[in-house]
C-alpha positions in Angstrom: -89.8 -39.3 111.6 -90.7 -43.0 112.7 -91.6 -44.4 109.2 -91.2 -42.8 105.7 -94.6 -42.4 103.6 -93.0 -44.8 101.3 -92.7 -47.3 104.1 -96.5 -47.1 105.1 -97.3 -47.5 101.2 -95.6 -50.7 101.6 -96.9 -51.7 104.6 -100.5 -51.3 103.1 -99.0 -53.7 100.0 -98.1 -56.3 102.5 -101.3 -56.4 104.3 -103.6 -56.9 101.3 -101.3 -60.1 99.6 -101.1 -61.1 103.2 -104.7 -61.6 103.5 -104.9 -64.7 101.0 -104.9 -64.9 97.2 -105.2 -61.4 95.3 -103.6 -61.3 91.7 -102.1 -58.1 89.7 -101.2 -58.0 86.2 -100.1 -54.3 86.0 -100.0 -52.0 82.5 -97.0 -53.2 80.2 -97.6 -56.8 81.5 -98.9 -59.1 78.2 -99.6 -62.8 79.0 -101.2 -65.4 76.9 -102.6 -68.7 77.7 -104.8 -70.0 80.5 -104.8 -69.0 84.1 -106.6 -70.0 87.0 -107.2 -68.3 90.3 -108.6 -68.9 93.4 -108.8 -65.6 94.7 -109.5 -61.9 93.1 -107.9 -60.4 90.3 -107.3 -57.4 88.4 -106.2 -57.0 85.1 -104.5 -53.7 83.6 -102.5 -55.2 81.2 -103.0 -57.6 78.2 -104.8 -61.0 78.4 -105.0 -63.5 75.5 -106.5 -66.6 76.6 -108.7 -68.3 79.1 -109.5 -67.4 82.7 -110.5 -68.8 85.2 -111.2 -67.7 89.2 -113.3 -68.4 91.6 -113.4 -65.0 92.9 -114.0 -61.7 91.6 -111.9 -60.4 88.3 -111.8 -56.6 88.3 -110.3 -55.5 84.5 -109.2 -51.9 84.9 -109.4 -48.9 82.0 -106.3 -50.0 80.5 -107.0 -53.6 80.8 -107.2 -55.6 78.1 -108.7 -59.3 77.6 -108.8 -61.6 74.4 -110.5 -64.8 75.1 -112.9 -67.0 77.4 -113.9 -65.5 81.0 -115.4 -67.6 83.6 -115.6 -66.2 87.2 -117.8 -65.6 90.5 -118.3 -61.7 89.6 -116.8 -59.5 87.3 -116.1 -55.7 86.9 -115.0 -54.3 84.0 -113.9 -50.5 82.6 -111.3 -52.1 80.2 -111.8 -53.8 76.8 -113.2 -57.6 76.6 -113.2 -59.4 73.2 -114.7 -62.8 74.3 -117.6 -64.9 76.2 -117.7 -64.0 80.1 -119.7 -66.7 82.5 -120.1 -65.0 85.5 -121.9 -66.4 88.4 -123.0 -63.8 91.0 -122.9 -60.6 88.7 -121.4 -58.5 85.3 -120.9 -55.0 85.9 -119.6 -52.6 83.3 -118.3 -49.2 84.3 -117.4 -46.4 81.9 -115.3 -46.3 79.2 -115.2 -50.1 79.2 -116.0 -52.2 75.6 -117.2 -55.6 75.5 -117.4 -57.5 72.1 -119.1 -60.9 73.5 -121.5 -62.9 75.2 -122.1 -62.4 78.7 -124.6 -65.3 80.7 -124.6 -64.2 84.5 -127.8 -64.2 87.0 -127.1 -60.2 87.5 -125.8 -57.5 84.8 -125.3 -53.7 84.9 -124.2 -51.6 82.2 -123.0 -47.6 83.3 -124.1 -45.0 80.7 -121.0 -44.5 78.2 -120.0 -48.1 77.8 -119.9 -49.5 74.8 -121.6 -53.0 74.4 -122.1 -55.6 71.6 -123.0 -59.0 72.1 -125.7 -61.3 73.6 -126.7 -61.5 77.5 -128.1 -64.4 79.1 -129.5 -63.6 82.9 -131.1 -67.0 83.0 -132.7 -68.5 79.5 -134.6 -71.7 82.1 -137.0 -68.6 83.9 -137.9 -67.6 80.0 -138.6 -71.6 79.2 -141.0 -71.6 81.8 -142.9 -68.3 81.2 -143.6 -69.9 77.2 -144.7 -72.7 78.7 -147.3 -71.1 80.6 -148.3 -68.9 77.8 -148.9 -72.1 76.0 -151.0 -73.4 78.4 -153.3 -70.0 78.5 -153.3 -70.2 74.6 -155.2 -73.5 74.9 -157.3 -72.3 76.8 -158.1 -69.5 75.0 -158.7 -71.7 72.0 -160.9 -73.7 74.2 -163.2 -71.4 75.3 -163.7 -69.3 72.3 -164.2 -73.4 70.4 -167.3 -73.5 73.0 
């Protein structure tokens, strides 16, 4: 009576690109090049290229991205063909398929998704753990020299 269902839908629209930066790229939408964002996106269309935000990037089931990825976090249940540097957290939700490298602190893979690549949570803690063994090796030698 006071507002149409349609009205309210819009309403809620308004609110959430009122609130600062939040990017769509909808199914049937194909764009290639670079981009860069300061707030979230989400993908659900086709990406050739480079992005770049400083926020999260959220790629949905029909989403799909061709290129280099570098963002704060990233969740994915599209298709990635392409390096991701993430630097909170990686999370890949079913059906998604990621053909790449992936170098974040935190990574999370759901049952069902299909993943080929390398992952790099943080190669510096694994420099410092040979190190050590190293060190235990010598001693080792030492002691069973004596």
């Amino acid at each position: 009576m006071w507002g149409t269902t349609d009205d309210q839908k819009d309403k809620k629209w308004e609110a959430i690109f009122e609130e600062g930066a939040y990017t769509f790229l909808g199914k049937g939408v194909d764009f290639k090049g670079k981009a860069k964002f300061d707030g979230s996106i989400r993908i659900d269309g086709h990406f050739d290229g480079q992005i770049v935000s400083q926020d999260t990037l959220v790629i949905g089931e029909s989403g799909v991205v061709k290129g280099e990825i570098s963002c704060e976090s990233m969740i994915c249940s599209g298709k990635i063909e392409g390096n991701i540097v993430a630097s909170q957290k990686v999370q890949l939700l079913k059906p998604a398929v990621l053909i790449g490298g992936i170098r974040t602190p935190s990574f999370s893979v759901e049952e069902g998704v299909l993943f080929h690549g390398t992952c790099d949570m943080g190669a510096s803690g694994l420099e410092d753990i040979s190190s050590q063994s190293g060190e235990v090796e010598t001693i080792h030698r030492g002691l069973s020299a004596s």
